[in-house]
MMTF fields as JSON, N, C-alpha, C and O atoms, coordinates in Angstrom:
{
  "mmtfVersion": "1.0.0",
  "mmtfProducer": "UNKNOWN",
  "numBonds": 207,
  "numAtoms": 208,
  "numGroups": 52,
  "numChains": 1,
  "numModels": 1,
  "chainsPerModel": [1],
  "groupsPerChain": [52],
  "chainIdList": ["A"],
  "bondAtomList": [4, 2, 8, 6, 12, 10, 16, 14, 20, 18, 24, 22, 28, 26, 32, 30, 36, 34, 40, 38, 44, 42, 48, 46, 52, 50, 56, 54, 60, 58, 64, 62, 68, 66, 72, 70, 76, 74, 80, 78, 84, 82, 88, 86, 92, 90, 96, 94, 100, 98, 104, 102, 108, 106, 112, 110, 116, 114, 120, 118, 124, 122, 128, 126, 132, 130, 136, 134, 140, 138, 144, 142, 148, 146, 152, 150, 156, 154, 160, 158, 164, 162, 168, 166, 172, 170, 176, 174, 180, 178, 184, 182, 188, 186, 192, 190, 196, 194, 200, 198, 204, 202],
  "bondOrderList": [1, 1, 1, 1, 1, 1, 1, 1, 1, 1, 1, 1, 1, 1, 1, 1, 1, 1, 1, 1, 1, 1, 1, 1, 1, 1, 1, 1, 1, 1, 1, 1, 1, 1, 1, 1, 1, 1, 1, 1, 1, 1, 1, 1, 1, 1, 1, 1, 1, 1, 1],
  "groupList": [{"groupName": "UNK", "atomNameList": ["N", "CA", "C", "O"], "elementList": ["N", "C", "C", "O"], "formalChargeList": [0, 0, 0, 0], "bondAtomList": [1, 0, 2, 1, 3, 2], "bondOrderList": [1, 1, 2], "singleLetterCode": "X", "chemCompType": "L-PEPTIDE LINKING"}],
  "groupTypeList": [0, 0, 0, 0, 0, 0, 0, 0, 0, 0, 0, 0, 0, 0, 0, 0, 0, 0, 0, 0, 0, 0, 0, 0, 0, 0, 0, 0, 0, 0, 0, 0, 0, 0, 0, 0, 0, 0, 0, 0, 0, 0, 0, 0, 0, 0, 0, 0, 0, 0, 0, 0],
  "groupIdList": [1, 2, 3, 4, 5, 6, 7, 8, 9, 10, 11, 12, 13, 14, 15, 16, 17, 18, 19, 20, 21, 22, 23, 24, 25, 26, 27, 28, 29, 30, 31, 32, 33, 34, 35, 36, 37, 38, 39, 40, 41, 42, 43, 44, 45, 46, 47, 48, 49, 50, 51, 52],
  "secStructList": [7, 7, 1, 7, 7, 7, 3, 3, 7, 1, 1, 7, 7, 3, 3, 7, 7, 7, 1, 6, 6, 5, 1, 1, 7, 7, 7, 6, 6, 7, 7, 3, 3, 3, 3, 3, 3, 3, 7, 1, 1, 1, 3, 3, 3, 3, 3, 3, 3, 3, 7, 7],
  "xCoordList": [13.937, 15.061, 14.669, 15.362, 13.231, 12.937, 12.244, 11.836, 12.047, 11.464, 10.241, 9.667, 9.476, 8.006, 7.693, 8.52, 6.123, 5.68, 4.121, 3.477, 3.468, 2.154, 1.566, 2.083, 0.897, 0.149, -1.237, -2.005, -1.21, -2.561, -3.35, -3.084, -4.553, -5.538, -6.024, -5.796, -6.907, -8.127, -8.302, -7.798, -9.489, -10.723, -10.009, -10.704, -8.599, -7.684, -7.551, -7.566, -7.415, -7.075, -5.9, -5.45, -5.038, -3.778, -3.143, -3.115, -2.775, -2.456, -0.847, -0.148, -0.434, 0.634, 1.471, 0.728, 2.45, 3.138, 5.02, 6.027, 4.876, 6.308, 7.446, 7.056, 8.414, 9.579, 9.132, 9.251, 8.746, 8.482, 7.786, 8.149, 6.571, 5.688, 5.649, 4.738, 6.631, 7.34, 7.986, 9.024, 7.081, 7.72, 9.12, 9.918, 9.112, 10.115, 10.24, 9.933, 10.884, 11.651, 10.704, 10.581, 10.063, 8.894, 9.168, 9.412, 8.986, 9.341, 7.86, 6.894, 8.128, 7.106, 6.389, 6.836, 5.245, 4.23, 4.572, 4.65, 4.872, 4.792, 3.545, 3.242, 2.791, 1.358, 1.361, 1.915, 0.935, 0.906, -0.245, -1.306, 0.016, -1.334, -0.543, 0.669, -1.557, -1.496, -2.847, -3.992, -2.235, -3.377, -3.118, -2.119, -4.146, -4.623, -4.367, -4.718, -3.858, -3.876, -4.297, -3.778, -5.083, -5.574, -4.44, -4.269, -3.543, -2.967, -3.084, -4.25, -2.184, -2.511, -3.607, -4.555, -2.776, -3.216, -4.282, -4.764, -4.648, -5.092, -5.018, -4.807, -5.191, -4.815, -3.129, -2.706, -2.614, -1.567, -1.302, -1.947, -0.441, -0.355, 0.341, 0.794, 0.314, 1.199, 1.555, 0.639, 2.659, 2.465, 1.848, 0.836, 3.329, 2.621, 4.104, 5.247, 3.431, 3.935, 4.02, 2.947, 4.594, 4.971, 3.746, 3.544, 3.146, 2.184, 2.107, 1.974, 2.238, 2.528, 1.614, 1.618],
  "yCoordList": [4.134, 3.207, 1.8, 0.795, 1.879, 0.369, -0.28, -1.409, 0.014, -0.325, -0.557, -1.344, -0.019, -0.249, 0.845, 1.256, 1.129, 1.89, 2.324, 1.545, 3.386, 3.365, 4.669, 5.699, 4.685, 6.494, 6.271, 5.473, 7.537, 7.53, 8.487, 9.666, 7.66, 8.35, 9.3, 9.456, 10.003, 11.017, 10.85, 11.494, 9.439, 9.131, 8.734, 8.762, 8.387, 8.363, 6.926, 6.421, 6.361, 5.003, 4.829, 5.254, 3.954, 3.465, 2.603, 1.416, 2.788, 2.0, 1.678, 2.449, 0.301, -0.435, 0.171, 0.84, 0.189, 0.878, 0.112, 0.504, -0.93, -1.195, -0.595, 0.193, -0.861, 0.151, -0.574, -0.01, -1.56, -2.393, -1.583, -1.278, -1.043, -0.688, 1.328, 2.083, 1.512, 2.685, 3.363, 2.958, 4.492, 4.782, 5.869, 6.033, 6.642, 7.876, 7.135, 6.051, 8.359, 8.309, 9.32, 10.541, 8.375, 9.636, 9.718, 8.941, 11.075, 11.523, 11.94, 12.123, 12.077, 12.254, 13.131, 14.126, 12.878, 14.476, 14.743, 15.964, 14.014, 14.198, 13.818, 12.643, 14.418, 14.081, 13.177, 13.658, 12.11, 11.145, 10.624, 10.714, 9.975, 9.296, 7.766, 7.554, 6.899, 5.463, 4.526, 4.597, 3.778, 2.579, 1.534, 1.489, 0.984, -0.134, -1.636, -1.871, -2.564, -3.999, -5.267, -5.484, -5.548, -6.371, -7.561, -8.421, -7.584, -7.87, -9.126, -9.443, -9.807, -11.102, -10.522, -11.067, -8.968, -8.401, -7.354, -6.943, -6.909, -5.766, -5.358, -6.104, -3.548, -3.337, -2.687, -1.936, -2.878, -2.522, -1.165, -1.024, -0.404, 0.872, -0.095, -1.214, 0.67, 0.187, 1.526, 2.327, 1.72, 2.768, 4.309, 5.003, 4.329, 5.507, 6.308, 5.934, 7.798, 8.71, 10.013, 10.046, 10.825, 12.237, 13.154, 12.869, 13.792, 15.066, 16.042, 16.005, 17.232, 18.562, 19.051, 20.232],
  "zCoordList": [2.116, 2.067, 2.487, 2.336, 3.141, 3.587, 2.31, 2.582, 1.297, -0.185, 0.128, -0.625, 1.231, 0.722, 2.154, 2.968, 2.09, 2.821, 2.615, 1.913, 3.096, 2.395, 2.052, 2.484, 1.574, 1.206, 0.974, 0.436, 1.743, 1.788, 0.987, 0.757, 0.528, -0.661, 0.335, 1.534, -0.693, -0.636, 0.355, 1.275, 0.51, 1.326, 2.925, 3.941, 2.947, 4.124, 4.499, 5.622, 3.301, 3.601, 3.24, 2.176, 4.379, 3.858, 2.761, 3.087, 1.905, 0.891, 0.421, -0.237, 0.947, 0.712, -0.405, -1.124, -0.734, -1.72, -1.835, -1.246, -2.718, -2.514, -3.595, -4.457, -3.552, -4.523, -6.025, -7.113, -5.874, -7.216, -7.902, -9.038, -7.307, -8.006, -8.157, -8.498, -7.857, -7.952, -9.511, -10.036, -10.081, -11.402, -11.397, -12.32, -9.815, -9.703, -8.323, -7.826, -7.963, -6.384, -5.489, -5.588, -4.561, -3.959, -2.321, -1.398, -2.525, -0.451, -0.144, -0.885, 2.039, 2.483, 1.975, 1.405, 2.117, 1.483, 0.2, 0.065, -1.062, -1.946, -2.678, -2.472, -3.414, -4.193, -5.342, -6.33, -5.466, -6.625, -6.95, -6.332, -8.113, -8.812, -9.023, -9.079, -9.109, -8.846, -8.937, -8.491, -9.605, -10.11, -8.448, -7.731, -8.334, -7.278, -7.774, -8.93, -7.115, -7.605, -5.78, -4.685, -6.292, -5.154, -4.873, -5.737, -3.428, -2.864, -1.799, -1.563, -1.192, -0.758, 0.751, 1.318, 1.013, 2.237, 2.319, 3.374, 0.971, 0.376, -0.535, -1.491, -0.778, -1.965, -2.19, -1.311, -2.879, -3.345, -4.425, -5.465, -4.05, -5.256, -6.157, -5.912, -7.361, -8.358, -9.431, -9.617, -10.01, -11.364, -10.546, -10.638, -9.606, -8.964, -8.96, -8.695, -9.451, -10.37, -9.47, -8.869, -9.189, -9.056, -9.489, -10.669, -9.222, -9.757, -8.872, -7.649, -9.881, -9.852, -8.536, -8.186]
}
């Protein structure tokens, strides 16, 4: 509900994630796939999707 937050990959890095760049509606501990976009602060998710 705060429109942004972060998830973390594989390798256990945190990665920024705002509602913008959101394709579904995703909860804690849910598993997704997501493209990277280099950010003013980092990297940014983007086009990040729900998977099974």
């Amino acid at each position: 509900t705060k429109g942004f937050g972060f998830i973390t990959a594989e390798s256990g890095e945190e990665i920024f994630v705002h509602s913008s760049g959101l394709n579904v509606e995703i909860r804690d501990n849910d598993r997704v796939s997501f493209d990277t976009q280099e950010g003013r602060k980092g990297l940014n998710a983007i086009n990040v999707e729900v998977i099974d």
